[in-house]
Chimera marker file (.cmm) of the C-alpha trace (Angstrom):
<marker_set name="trace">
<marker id="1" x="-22.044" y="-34.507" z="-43.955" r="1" g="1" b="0" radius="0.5"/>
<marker id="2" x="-21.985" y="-36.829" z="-41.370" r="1" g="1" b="0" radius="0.5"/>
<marker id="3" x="-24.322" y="-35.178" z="-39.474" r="1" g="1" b="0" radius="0.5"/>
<marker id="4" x="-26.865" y="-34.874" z="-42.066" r="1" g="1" b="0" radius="0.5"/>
<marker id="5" x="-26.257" y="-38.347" z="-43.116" r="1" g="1" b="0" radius="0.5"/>
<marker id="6" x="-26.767" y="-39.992" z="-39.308" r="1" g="1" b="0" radius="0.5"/>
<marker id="7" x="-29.588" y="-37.300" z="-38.571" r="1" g="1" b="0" radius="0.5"/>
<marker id="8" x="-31.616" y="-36.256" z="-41.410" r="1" g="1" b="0" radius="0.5"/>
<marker id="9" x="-34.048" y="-33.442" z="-40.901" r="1" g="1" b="0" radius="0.5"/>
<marker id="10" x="-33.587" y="-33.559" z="-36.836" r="1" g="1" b="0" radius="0.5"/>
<marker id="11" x="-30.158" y="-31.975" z="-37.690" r="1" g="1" b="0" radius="0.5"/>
<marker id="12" x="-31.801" y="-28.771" z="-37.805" r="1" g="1" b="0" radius="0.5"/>
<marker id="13" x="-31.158" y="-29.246" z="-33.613" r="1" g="1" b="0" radius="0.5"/>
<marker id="14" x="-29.336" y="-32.123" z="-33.015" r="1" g="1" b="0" radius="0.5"/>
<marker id="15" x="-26.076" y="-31.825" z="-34.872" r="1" g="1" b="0" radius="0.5"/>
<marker id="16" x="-22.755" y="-30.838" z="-33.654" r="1" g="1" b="0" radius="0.5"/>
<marker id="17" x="-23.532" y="-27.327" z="-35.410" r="1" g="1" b="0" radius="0.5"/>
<marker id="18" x="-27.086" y="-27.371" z="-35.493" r="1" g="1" b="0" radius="0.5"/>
<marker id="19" x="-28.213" y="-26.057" z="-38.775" r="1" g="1" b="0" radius="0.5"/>
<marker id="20" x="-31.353" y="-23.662" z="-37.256" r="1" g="1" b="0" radius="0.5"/>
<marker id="21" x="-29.085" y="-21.233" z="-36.094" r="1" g="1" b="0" radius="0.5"/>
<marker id="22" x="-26.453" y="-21.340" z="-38.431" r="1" g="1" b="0" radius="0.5"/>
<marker id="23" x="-27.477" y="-17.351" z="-39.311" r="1" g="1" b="0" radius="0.5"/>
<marker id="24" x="-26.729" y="-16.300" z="-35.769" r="1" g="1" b="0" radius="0.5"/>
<marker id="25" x="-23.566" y="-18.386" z="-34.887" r="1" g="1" b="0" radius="0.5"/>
<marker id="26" x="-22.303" y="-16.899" z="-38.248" r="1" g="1" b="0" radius="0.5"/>
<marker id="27" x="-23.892" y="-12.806" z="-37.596" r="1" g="1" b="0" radius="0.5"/>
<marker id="28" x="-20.824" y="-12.045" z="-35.571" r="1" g="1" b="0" radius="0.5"/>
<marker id="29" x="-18.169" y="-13.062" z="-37.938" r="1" g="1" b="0" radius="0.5"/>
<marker id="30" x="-20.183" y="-11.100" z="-40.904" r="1" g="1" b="0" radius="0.5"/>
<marker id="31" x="-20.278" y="-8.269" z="-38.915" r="1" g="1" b="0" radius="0.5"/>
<marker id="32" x="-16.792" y="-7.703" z="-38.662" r="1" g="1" b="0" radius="0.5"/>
<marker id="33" x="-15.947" y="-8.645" z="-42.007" r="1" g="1" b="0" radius="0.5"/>
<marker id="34" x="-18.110" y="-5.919" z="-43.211" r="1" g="1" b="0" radius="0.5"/>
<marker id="35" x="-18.095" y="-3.442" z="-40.757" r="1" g="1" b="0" radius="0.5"/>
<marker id="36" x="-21.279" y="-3.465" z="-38.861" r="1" g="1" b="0" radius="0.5"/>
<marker id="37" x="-22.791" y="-4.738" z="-35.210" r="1" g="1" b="0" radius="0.5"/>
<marker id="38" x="-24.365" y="-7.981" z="-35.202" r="1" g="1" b="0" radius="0.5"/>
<marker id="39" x="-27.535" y="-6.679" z="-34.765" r="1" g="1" b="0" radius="0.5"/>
<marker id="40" x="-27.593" y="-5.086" z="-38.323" r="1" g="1" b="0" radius="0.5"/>
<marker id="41" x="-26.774" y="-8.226" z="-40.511" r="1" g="1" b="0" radius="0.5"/>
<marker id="42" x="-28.832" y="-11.130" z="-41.743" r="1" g="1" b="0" radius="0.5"/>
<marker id="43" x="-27.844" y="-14.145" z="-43.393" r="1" g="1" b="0" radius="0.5"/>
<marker id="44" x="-29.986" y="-15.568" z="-45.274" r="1" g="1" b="0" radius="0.5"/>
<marker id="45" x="-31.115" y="-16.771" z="-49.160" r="1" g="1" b="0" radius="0.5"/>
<marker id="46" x="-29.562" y="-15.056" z="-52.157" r="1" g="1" b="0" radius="0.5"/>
<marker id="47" x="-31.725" y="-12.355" z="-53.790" r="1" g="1" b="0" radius="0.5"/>
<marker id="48" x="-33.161" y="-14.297" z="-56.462" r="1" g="1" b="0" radius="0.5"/>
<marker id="49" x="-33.969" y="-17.088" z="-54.275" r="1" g="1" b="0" radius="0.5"/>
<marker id="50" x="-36.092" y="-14.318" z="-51.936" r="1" g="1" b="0" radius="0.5"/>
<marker id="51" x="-37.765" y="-13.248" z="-55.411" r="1" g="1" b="0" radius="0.5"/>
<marker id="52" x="-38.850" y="-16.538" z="-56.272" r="1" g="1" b="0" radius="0.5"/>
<marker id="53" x="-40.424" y="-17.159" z="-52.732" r="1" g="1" b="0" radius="0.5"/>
<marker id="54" x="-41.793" y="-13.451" z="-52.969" r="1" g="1" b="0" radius="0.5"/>
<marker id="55" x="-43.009" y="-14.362" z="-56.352" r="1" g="1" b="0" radius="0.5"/>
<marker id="56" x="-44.848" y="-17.670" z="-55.817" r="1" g="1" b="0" radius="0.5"/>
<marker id="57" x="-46.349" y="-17.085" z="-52.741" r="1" g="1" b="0" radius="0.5"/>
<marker id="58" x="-47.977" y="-13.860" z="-53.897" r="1" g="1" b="0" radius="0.5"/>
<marker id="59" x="-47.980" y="-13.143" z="-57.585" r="1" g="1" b="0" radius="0.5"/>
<marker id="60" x="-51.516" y="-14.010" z="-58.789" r="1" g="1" b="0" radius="0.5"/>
<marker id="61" x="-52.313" y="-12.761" z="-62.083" r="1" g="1" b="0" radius="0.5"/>
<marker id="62" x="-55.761" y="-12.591" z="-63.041" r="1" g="1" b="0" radius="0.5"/>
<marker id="63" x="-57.946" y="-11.776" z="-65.386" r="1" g="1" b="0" radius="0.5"/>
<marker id="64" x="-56.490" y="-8.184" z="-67.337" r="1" g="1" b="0" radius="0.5"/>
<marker id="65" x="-54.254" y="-7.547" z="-64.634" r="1" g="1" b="0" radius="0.5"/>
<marker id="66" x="-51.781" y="-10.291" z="-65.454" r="1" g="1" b="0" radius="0.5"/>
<marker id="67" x="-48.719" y="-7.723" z="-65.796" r="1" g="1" b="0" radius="0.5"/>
<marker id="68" x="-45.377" y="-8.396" z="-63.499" r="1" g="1" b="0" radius="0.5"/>
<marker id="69" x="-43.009" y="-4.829" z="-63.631" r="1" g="1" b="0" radius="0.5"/>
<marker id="70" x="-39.360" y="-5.087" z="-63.105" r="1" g="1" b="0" radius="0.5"/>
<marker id="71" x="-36.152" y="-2.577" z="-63.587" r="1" g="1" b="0" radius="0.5"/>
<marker id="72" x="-34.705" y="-2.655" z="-67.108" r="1" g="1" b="0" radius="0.5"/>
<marker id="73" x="-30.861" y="-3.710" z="-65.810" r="1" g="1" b="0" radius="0.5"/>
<marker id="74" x="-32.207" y="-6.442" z="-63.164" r="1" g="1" b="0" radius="0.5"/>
<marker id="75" x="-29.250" y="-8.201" z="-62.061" r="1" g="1" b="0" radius="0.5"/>
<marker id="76" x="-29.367" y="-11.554" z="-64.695" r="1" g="1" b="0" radius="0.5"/>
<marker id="77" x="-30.638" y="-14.099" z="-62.319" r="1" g="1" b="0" radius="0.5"/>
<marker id="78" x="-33.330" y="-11.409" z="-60.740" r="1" g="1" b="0" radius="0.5"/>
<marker id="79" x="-34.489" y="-11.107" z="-64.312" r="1" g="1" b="0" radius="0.5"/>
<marker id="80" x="-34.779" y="-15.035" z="-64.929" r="1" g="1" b="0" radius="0.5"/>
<marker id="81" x="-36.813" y="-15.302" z="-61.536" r="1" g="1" b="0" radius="0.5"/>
<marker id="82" x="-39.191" y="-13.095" z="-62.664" r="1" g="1" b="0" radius="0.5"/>
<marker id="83" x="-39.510" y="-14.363" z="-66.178" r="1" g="1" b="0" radius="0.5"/>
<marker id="84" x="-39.998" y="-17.832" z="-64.689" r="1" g="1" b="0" radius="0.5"/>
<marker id="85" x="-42.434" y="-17.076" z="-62.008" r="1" g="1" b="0" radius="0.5"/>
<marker id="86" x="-44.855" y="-15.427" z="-65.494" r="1" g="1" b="0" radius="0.5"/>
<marker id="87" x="-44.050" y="-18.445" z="-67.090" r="1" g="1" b="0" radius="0.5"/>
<marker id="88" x="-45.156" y="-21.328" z="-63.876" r="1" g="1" b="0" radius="0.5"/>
<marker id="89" x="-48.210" y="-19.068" z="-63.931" r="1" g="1" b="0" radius="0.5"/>
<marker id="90" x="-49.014" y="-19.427" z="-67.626" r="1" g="1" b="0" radius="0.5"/>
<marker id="91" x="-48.617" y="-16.002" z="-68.619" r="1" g="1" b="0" radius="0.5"/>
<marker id="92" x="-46.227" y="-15.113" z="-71.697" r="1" g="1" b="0" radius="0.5"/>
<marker id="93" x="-42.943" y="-12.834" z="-70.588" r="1" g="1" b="0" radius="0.5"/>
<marker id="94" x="-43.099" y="-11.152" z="-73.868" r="1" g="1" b="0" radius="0.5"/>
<marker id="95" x="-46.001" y="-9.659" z="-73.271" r="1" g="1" b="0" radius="0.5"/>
<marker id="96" x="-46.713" y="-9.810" z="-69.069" r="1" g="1" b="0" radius="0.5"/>
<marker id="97" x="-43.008" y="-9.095" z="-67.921" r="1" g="1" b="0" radius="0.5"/>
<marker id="98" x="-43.082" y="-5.078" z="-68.259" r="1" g="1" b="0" radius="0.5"/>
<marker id="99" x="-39.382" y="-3.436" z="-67.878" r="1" g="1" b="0" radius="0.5"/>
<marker id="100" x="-39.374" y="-0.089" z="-66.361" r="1" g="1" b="0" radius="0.5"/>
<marker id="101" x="-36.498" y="2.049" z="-66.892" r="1" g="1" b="0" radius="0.5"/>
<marker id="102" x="-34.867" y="4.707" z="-64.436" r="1" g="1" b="0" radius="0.5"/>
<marker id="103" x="-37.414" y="7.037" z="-64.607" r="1" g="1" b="0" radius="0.5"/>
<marker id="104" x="-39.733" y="5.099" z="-62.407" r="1" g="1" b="0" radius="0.5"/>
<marker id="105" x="-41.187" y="5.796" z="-58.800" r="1" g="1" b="0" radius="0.5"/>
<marker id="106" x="-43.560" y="3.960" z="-56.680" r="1" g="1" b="0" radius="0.5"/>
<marker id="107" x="-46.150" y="5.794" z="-57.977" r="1" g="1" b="0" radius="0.5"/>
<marker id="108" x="-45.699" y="4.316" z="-61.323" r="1" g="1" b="0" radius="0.5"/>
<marker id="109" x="-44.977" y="0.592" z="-60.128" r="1" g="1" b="0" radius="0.5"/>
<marker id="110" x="-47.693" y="-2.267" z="-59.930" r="1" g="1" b="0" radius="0.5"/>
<marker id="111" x="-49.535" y="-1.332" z="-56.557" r="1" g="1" b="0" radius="0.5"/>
<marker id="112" x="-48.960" y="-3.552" z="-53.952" r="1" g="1" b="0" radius="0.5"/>
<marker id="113" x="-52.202" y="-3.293" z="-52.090" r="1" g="1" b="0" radius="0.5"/>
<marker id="114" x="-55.894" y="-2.310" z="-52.990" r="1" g="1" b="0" radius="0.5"/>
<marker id="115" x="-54.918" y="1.230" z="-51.752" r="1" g="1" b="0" radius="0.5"/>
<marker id="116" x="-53.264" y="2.507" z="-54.067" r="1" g="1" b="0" radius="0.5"/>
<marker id="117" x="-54.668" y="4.145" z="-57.104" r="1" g="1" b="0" radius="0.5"/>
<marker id="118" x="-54.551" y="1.400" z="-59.664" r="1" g="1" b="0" radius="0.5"/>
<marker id="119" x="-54.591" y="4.233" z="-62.604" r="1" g="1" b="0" radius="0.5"/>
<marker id="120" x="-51.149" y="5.753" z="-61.805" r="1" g="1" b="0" radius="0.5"/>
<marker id="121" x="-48.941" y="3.435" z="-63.459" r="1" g="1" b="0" radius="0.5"/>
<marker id="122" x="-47.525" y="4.531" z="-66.388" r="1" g="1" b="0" radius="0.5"/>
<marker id="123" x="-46.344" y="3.026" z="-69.647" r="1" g="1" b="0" radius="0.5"/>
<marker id="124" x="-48.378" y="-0.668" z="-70.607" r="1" g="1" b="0" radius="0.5"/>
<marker id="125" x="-51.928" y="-0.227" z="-69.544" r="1" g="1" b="0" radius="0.5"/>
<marker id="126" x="-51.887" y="-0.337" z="-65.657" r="1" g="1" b="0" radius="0.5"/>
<marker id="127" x="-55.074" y="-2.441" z="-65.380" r="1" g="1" b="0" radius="0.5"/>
<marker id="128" x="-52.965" y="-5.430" z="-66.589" r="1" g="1" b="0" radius="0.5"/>
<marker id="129" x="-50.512" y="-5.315" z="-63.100" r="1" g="1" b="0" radius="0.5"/>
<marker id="130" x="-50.883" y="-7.647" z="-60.866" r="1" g="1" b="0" radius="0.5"/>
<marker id="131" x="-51.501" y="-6.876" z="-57.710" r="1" g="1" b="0" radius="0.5"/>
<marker id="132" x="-49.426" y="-8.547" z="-54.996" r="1" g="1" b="0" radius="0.5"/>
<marker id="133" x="-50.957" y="-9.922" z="-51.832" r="1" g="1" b="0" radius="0.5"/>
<marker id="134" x="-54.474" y="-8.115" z="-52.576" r="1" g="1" b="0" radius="0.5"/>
<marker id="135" x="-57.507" y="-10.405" z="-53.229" r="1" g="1" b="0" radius="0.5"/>
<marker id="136" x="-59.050" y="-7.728" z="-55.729" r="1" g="1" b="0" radius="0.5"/>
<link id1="1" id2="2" r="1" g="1" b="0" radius="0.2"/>
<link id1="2" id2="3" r="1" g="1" b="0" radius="0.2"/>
<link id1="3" id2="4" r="1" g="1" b="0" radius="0.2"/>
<link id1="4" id2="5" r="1" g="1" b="0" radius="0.2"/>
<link id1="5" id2="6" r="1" g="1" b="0" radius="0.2"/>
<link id1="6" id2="7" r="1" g="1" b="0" radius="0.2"/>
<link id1="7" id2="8" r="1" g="1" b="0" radius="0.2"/>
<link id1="8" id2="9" r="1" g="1" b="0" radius="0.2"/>
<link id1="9" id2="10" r="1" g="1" b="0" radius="0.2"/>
<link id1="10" id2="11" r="1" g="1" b="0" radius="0.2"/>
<link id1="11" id2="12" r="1" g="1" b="0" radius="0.2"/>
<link id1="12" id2="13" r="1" g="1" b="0" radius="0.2"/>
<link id1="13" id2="14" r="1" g="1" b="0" radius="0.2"/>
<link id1="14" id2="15" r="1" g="1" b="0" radius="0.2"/>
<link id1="15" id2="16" r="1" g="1" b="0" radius="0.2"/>
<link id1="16" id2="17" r="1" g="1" b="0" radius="0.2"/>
<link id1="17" id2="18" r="1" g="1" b="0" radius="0.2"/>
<link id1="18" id2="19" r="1" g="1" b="0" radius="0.2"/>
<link id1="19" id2="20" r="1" g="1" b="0" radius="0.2"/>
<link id1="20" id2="21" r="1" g="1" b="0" radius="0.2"/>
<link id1="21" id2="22" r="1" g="1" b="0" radius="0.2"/>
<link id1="22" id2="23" r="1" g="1" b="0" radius="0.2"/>
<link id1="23" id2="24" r="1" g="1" b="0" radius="0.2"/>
<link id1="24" id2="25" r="1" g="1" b="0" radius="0.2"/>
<link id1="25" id2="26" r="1" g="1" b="0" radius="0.2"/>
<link id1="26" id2="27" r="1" g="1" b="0" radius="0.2"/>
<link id1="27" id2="28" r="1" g="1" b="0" radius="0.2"/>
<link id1="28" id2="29" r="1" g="1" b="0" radius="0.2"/>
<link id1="29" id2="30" r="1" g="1" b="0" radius="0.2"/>
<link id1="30" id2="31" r="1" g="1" b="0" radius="0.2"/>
<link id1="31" id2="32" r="1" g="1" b="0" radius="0.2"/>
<link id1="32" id2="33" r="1" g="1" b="0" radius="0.2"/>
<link id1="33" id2="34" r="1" g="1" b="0" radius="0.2"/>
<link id1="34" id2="35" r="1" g="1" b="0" radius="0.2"/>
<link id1="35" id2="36" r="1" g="1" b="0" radius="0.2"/>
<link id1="36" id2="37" r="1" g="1" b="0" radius="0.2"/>
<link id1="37" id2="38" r="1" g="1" b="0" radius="0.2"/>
<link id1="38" id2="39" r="1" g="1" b="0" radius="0.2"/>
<link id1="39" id2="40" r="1" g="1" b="0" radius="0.2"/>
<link id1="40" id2="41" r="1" g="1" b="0" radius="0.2"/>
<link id1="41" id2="42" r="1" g="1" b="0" radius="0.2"/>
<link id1="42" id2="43" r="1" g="1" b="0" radius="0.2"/>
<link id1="43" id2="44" r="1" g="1" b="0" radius="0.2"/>
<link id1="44" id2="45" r="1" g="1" b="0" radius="0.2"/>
<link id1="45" id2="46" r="1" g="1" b="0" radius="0.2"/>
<link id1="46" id2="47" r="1" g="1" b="0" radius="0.2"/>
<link id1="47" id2="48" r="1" g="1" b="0" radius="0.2"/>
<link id1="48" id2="49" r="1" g="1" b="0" radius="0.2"/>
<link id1="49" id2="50" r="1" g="1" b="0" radius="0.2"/>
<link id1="50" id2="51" r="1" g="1" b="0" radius="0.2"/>
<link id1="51" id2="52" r="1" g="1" b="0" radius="0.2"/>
<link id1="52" id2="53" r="1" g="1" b="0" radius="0.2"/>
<link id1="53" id2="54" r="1" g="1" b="0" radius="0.2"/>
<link id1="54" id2="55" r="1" g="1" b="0" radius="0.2"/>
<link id1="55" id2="56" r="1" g="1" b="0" radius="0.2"/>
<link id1="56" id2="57" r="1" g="1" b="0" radius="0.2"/>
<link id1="57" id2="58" r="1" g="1" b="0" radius="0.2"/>
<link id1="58" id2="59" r="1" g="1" b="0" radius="0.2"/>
<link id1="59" id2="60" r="1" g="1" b="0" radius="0.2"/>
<link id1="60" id2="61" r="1" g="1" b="0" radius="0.2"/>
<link id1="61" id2="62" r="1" g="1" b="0" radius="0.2"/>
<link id1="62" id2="63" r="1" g="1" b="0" radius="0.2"/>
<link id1="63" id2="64" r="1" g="1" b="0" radius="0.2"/>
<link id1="64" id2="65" r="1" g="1" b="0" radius="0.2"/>
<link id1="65" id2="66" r="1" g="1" b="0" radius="0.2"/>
<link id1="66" id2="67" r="1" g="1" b="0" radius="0.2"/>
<link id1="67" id2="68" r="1" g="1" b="0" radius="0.2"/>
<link id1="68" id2="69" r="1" g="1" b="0" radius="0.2"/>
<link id1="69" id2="70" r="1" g="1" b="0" radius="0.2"/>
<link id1="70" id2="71" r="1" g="1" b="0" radius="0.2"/>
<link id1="71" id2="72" r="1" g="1" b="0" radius="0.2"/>
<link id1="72" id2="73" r="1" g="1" b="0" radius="0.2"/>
<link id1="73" id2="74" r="1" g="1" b="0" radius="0.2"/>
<link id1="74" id2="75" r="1" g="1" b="0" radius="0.2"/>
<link id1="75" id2="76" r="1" g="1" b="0" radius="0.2"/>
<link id1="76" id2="77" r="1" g="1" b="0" radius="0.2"/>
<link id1="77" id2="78" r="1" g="1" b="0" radius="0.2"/>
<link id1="78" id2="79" r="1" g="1" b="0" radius="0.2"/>
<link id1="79" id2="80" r="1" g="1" b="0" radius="0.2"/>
<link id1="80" id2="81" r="1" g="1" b="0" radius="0.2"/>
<link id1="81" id2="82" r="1" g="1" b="0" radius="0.2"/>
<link id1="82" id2="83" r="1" g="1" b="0" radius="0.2"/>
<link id1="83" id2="84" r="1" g="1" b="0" radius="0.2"/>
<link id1="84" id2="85" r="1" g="1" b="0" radius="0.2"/>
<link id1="85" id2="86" r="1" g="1" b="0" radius="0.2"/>
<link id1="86" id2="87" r="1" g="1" b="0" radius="0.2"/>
<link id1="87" id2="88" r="1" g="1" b="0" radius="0.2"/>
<link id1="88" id2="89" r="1" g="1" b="0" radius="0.2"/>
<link id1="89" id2="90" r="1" g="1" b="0" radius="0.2"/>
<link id1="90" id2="91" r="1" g="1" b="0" radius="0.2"/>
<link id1="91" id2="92" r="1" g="1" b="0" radius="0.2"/>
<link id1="92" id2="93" r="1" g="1" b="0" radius="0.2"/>
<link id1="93" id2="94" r="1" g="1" b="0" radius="0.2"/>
<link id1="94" id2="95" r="1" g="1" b="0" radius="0.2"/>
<link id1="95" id2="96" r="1" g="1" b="0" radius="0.2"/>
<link id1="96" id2="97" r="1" g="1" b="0" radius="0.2"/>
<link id1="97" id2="98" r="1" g="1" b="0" radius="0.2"/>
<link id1="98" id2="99" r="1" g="1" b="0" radius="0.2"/>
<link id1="99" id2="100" r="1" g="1" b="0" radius="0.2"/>
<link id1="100" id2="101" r="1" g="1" b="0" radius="0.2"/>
<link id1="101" id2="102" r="1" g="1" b="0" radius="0.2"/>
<link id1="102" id2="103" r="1" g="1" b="0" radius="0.2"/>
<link id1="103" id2="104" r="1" g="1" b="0" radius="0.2"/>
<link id1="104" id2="105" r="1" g="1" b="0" radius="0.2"/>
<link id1="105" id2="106" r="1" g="1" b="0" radius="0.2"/>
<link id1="106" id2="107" r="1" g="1" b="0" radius="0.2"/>
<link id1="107" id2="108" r="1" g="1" b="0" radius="0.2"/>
<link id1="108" id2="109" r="1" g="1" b="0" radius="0.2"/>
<link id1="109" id2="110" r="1" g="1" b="0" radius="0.2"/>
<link id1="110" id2="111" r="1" g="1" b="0" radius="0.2"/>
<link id1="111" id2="112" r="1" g="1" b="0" radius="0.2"/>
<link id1="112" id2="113" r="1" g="1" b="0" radius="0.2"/>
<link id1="113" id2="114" r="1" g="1" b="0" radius="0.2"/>
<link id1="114" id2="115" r="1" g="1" b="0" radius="0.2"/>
<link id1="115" id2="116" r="1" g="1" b="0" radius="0.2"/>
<link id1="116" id2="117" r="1" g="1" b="0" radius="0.2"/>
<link id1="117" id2="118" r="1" g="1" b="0" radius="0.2"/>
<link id1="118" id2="119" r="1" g="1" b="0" radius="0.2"/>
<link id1="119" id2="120" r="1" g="1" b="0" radius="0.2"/>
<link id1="120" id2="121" r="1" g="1" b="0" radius="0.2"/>
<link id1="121" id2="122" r="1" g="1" b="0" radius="0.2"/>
<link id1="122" id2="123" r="1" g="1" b="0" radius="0.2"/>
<link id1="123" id2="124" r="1" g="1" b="0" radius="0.2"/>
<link id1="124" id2="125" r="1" g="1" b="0" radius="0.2"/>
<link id1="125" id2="126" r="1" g="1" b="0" radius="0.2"/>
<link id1="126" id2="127" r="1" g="1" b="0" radius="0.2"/>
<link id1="127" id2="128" r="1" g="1" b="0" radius="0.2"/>
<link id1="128" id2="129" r="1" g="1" b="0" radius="0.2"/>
<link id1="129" id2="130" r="1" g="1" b="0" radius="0.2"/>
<link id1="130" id2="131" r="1" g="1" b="0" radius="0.2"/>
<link id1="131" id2="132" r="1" g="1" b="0" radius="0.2"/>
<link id1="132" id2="133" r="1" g="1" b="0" radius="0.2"/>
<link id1="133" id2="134" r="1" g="1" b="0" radius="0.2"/>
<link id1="134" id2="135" r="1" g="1" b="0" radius="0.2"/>
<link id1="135" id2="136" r="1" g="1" b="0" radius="0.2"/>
</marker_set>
């Protein structure tokens, strides 16, 4: 606390333990705790955190494709980021925030880019998906 008190933002390389590479000082330690080589852990965010920066940075509904799909037993908090990211965009979760059950393959999800076949999805009219990172 000290440290971010006396340095601010230039903590992120100046303090004692600078903050930038807090995930690799701590890889080593995770590694054994779980099992695996350093190499094949990440810290980083929680999962709901990455799904709201996934979300806001490419979720753009538009016109009838407005539609966000997500897995009928999403973890709580996943569920709320989603939700929340179709409400900050104006949409209505009721009727935008599709739940898919088990049956579903990525054939049937929301197509990520513009090559996919956009009339695969199954279940609420596939036009209304929106498609993530694609400018059509």
């Amino acid at each position: 606390m000290r440290d971010w008190r006396n340095l601010g933002v230039e903590g992120h390389f100046a303090a004692r333990r600078p903050w930038l590479t807090y995930a690799e000082r701590l890889a080593p330690a995770l590694a054994r705790l779980i099992g695996a080589g350093p190499q094949e852990v990440a810290v980083m965010n929680t999962l709901t955190v990455n799904l709201h920066l996934l979300l806001v940075s490419f979720y753009r509904p538009a016109g009838e494709r407005t539609a966000l799909l997500i897995e009928r037993r999403a973890f709580p908090s996943d569920r709320y980021a989603a939700e929340s990211q179709v409400r900050l965009t104006g949409s209505i979760p009721a009727r935008d925030l599709i739940e898919l059950g088990a049956a579903w393959t990525a054939r049937t999800a929301c197509a990520p880019t513009t090559s996919w076949p956009r009339s695969s999805a199954t279940g609420r009219g596939s036009r209304r998906c929106c498609s993530l990172a694609s400018s059509t």
